[in-house]
TORFI-811837 format. One record per residue (C-alpha): residue in one letter; x, y, z. Coordinates in steps of 0.25 Angstrom, whole numbers, padded with zeros to 4 digits, always signed. Each point is the difference from the previous one (the first is absolute). Example, Ala and Ser with C-alpha at 12.3 -4.5 7.8 and 13.67 -1.06 7.14 Angstrom:
<recs>
a+0049-0018+0031;s+0006+0014-0002;
</recs>
This chain:
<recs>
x-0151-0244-0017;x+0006+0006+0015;x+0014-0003-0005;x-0004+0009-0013;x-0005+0011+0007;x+0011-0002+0010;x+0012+0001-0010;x-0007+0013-0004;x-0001+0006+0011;x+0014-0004+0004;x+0005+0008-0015;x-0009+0010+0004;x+0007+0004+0011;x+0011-0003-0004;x-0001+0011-0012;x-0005+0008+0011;x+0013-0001+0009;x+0008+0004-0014;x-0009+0011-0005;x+0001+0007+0014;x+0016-0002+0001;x+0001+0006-0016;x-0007+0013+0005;x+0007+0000+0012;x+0012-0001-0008;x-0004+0011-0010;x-0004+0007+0009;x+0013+0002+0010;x+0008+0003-0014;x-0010+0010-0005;x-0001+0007+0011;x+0011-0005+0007;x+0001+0014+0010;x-0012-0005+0006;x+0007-0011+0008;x+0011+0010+0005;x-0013+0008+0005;x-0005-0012+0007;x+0014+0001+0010;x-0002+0008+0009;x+0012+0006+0008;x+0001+0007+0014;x+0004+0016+0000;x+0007-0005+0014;x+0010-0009-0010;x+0006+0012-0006;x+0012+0008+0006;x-0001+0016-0001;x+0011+0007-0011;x+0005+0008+0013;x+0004-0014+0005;x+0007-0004-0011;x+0005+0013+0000;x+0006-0002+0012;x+0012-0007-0006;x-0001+0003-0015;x+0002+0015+0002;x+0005+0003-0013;x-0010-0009-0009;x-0011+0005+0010;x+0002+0014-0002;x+0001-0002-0017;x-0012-0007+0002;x-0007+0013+0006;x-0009+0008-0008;x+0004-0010-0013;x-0013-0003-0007;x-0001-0015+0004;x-0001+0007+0014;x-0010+0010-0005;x-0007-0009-0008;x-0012-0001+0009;x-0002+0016+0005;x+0003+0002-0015;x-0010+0011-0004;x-0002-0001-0015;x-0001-0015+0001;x-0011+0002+0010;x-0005+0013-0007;x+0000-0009-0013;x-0006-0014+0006;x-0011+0009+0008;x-0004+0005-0012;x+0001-0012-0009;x-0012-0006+0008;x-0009+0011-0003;x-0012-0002-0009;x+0003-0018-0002;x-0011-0007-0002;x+0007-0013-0004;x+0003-0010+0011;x+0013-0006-0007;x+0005+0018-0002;x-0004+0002+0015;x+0009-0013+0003;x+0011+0003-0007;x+0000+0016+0005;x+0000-0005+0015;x+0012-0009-0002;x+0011+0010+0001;x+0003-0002+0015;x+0007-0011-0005;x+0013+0006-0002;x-0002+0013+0007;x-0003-0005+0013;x+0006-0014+0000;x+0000-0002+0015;x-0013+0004+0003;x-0005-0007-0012;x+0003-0012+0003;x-0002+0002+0015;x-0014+0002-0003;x-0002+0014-0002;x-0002+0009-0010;x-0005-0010-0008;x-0006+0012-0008;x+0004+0012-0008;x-0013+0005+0007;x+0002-0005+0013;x+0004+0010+0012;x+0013+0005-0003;x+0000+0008+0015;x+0000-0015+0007;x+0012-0005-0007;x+0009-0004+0010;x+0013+0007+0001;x+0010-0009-0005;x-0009-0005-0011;x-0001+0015-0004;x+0016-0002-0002;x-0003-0005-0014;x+0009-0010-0005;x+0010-0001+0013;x+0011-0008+0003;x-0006-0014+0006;x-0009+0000-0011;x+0009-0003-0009;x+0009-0007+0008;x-0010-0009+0005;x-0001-0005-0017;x+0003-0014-0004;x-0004+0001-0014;x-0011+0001-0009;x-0010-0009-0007;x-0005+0010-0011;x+0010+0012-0005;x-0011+0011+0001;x-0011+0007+0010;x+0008-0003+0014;x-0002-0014+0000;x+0010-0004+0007;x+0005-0011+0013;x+0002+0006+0013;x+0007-0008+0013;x+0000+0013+0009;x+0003-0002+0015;x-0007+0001+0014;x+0003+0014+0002;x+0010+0010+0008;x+0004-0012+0010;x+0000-0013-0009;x+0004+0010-0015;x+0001-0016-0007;x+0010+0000-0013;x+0002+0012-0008;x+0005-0002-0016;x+0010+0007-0008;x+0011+0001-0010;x+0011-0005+0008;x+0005-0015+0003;x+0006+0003+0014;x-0008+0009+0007;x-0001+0000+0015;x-0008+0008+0009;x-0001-0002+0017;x-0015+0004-0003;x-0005-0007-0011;x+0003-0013-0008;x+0005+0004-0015;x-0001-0008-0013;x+0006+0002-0013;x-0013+0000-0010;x+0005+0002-0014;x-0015+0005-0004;x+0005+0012+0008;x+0011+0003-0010;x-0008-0004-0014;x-0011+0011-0006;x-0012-0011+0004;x+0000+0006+0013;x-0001+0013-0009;x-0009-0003-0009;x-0011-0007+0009;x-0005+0014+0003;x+0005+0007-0012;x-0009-0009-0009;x-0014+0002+0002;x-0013-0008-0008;x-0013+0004+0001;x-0006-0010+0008;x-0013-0002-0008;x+0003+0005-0013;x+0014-0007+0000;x+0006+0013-0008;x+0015+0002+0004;x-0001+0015+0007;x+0014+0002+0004;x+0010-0009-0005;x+0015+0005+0005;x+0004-0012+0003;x-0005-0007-0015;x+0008+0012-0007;x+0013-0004+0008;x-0001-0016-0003;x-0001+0003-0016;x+0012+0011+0002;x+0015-0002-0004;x+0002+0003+0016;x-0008-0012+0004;x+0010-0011-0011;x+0013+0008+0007;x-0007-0002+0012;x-0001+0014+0005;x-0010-0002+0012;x-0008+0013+0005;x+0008+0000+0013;x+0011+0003-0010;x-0004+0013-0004;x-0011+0003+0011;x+0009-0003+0013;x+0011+0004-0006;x-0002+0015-0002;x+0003+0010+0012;x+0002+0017+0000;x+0009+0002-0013;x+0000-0016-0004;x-0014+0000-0009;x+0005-0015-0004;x-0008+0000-0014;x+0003-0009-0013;x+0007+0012-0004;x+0009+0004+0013;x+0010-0010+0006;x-0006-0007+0010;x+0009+0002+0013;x+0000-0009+0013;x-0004+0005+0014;x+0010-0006+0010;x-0004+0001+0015;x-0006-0008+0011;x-0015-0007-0003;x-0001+0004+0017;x+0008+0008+0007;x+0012-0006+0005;x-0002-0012-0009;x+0009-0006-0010;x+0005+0010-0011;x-0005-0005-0013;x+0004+0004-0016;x-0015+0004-0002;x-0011+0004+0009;x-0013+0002-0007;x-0006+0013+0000;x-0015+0001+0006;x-0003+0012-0007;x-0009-0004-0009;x+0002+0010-0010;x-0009+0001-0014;x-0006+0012-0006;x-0008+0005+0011;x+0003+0013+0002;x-0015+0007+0004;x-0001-0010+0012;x+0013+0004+0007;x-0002+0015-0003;x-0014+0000+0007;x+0005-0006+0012;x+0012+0009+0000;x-0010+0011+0000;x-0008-0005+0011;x+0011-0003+0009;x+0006+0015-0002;x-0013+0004+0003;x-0002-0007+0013;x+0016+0002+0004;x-0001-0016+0001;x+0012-0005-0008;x-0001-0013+0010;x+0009-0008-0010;x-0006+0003-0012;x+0012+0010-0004;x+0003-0012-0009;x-0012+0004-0008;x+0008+0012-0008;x+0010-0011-0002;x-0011-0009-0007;x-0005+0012-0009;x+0014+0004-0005;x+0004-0015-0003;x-0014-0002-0007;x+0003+0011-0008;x+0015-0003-0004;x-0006-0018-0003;x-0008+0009-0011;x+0010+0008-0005;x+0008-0011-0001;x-0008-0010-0010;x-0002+0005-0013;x+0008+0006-0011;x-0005+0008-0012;x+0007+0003-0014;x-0005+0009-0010;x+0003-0003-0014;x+0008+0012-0005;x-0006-0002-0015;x-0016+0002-0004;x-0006-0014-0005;x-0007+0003-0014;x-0014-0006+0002;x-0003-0013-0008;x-0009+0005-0011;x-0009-0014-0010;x+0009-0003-0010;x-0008+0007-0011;x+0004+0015+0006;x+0014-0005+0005;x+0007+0000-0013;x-0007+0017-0004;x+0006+0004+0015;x+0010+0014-0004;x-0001+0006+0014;x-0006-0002+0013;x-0015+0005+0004;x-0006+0005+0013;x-0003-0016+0004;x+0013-0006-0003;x+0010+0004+0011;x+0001-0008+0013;x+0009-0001+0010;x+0002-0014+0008;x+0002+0000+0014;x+0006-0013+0007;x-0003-0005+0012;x+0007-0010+0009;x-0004-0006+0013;x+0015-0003+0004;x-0001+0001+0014;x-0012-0009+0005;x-0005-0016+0001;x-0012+0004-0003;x-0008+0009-0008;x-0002+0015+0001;x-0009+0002+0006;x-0002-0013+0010;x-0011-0004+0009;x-0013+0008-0001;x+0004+0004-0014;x-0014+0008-0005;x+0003+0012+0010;x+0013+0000+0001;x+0004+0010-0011;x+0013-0001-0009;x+0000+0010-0011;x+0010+0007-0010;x-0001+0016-0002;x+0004+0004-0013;x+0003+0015-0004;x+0005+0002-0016;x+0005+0013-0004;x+0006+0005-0012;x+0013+0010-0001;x-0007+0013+0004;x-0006-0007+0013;x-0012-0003-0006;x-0010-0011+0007;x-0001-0009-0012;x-0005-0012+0009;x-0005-0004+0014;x-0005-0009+0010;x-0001-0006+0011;x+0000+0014+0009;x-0009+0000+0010;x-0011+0011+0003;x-0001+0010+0011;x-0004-0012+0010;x+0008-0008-0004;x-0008-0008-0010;x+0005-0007-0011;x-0007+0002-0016;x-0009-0010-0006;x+0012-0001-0013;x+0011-0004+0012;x+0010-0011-0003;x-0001-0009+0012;x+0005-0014+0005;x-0011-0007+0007;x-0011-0012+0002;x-0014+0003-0005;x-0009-0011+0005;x-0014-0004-0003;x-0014-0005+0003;x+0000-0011-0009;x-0009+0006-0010;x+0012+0009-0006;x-0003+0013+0009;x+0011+0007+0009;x-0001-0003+0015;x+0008+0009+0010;x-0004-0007+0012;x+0008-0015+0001;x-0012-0007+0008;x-0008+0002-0014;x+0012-0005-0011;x-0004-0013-0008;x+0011+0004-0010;x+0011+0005-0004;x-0001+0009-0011;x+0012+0006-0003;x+0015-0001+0008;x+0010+0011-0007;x+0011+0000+0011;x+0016-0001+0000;x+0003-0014+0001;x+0015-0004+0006;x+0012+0004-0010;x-0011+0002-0011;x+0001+0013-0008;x-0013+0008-0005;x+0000+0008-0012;x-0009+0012+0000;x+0000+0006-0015;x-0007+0014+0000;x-0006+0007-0010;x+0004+0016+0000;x-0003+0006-0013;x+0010+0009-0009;x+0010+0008+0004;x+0012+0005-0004;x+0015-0002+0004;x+0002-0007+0011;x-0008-0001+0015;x+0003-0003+0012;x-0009-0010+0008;x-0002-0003+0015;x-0004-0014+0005;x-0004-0002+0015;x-0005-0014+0006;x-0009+0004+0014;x-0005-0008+0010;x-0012+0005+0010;x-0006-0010+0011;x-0012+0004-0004;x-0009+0008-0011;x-0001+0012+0009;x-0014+0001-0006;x-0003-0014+0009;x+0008+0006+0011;x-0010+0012-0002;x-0013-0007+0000;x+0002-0007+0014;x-0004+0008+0010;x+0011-0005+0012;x+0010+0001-0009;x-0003+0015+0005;x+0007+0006-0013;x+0012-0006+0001;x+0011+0003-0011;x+0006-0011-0007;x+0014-0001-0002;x+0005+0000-0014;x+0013-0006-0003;x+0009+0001-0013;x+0006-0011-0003;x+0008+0004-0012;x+0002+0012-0007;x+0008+0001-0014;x+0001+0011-0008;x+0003-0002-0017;x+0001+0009-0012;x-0005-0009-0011;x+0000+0003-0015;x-0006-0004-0013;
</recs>
């Protein structure tokens, strides 16, 4: 009987022991960004920009005032985050809206503050308020997941024992630091760990840059980001569509000349971001190095006007009528006309937009107009302020609370209702209805891009009124006939 009650107890325990190493198991893998929480890392271990500045003047001062290095005082993100914890009740919305410090403010997230989108923001240490900076990344080995920061870190002990920094090249050598060649420094993982982003209780895919770049003909040529993203400089945009020209020079000053140095400008479509700051430091008469921000802004806008096309047929399409009424058709009614517009994403590795795709807007304005100059047609023409009509024809993400209703704010999406952008080297027809007309018209396409609605832009108070930049990306004109 005690050797029974012995062997039971002795599979008792042992199931214990399993079950307890299973939901360990499952729960690393589910939630595997909490072990990265766990580490925690010293502020002292990081060494200032200015210090790697020191020799890397040229990548230094490209890196000034780019939006990986304004990342964290970035005030729409905050201005959106802030305002995206307003009025939660859940604990898994309220979790998911305080985890954006992640990638914004790296360094002091993982030193161990801000933690929070709702912590403090005025006792952020000075270089973590550098946003994503130069030993952050250079202090990455790798990644174990492809999405929300979740990456490895070896950083060093500081100004006076720096440790090993990585990059692209094989035979770097520095007098201050060690160097390693990391070939996760020249693939898009490094990229995308950031620029994929999951809800982390609902598990809905909120940004998926990355994602849209793997399932692209740029990822089977094995065109990385860096390709295109640290390749463009002033008058280079270094789209799918423009050649993608190489930046000799020196990686530190007085190094070895190499065939391609890798711009650190960072450049997407931000355009409102470098325009605020350039305003403020007008303002103050503190340029302070930020005189590459008017760079930023102008290469923005020239990576957008470099990656679409759009073709207008020159012929009406005669409407599909039931095959009943098809064969009595003599001549064409008020509903019969269209006109198809094509669209192509020619010059990203992603889709248009990318990242925070429900607010950034993508739109095509329309005007039709008949011999005399007549408006027949339009849309897609902003108001007054500068809001868009309710019949607009635009290119974004529509998430939702799970039960079919539209959300706005991320830290409530459950679903994904709707995805209408311009996926990589994909065309998009549009066919419009326009009614009768006579002769022949003439039809204006545009495709604009905006940041942000200006109506969101509008609705939050620090924001302080500020116009947002509207780019047009293409413009064709085309006299169409029946």
């Amino acid at each position: 009987m005690n050797k029974t009650v012995s062997i039971i107890n002795s599979i008792s325990f042992q199931s214990i022991l399993l079950l307890v190493a299973l939901c360990t198991f499952h729960l690393f893998y589910e939630n595997s960004w909490a072990s990265e929480q766990t580490k925690h890392y010293e502020l002292s271990q990081f060494i200032s920009p200015e210090t790697c500045g020191g020799c890397h003047t040229q990548i230094y001062e490209q890196w000034q005032g780019s939006m990986h290095n304004l990342a964290s005082d970035d005030i729409i993100f905050n201005e959106i985050a802030n305002a995206g914890l307003v009025g939660l009740s859940s604990k898994d919305e309220i979790e998911e809206a305080e985890h954006c410090q992640t990638c914004h403010t790296p360094v002091g997230y993982i030193t161990g503050f801000p933690r929070k989108t709702s912590d403090d923001r005025t006792k952020i240490a000075p270089i973590a308020k550098q946003g994503i900076q130069c030993d952050y990344c250079h202090s990455i080995t790798g990644a174990y997941s492809i999405y929300n920061a979740q990456f490895n870190y070896s950083p060093g002990n500081g100004e006076d024992d720096p440790g090993v920094k990585r990059g692209p090249f094989k035979d770097s050598d520095s007098d201050y630091h060690k160097s390693e060649f990391s070939e996760f420094h020249t693939k898009s993982e490094l990229c995308g760990t950031c620029h994929d982003v999951k809800h982390i209780t609902s598990g809905v895919w909120l940004e998926t840059t990355y994602q849209e770049w793997k399932q692209s003909p740029y990822s089977k040529q094995g065109v990385q980001c860096q390709d295109c993203h640290m390749y463009q400089r002033p008058e280079y945009p270094s789209t799918g569509s423009t050649k993608r020209v190489k930046n000799p020079g020196t990686a530190a000053d007085g190094s070895v000349e190499r065939e391609h140095i890798f711009t650190h400008y960072f450049v997407g479509a931000n355009m409102a971001i470098p325009e605020h700051y350039k305003a403020i430091s007008k303002e103050q008469d503190q340029s302070q190095g930020k005189e590459n921000i008017s760079i930023i802004s102008k290469m923005a806008e020239e990576r957008l006007k470099n990656s679409v096309d759009i073709k207008i047929d020159p012929k009406v399409e005669l409407k599909q009528q039931n095959k009943a009424d098809a064969k009595n058709i003599k001549s064409q009614n008020s509903e019969e006309n269209r006109i198809i517009i094509r669209i192509t994403n020619n010059g990203a590795g992603h889709e248009i937009p990318t990242g925070v795709s429900n607010i950034r807007q993508v739109w095509l304005k329309v005007i039709v107009k008949d011999s005399k100059g007549n408006v027949l047609y339009k849309t897609g023409i902003p108001d007054k302020k500068g809001y868009l009509p309710p019949n607009t024809i635009s290119y974004s993400t529509v998430f939702g609370d799970g039960k079919g209703n539209p959300v706005d704010n991320l830290a409530k999406a459950r679903e994904i209702i709707s995805d209408k952008r311009l996926k990589p080297m994909k065309e998009k027809v549009e066919k419009i209805d326009i009614g009768e007309f006579e002769g022949k018209i003439t039809v204006e396409a545009s495709l604009l891009y905006s940041g942000l609605p200006q109506n969101v832009a509008d609705s939050l108070k620090g924001l302080n009124g500020m116009n947002i930049p509207v780019v047009v990306m293409k413009y064709v004109k085309q006299v169409v006939s029946q």
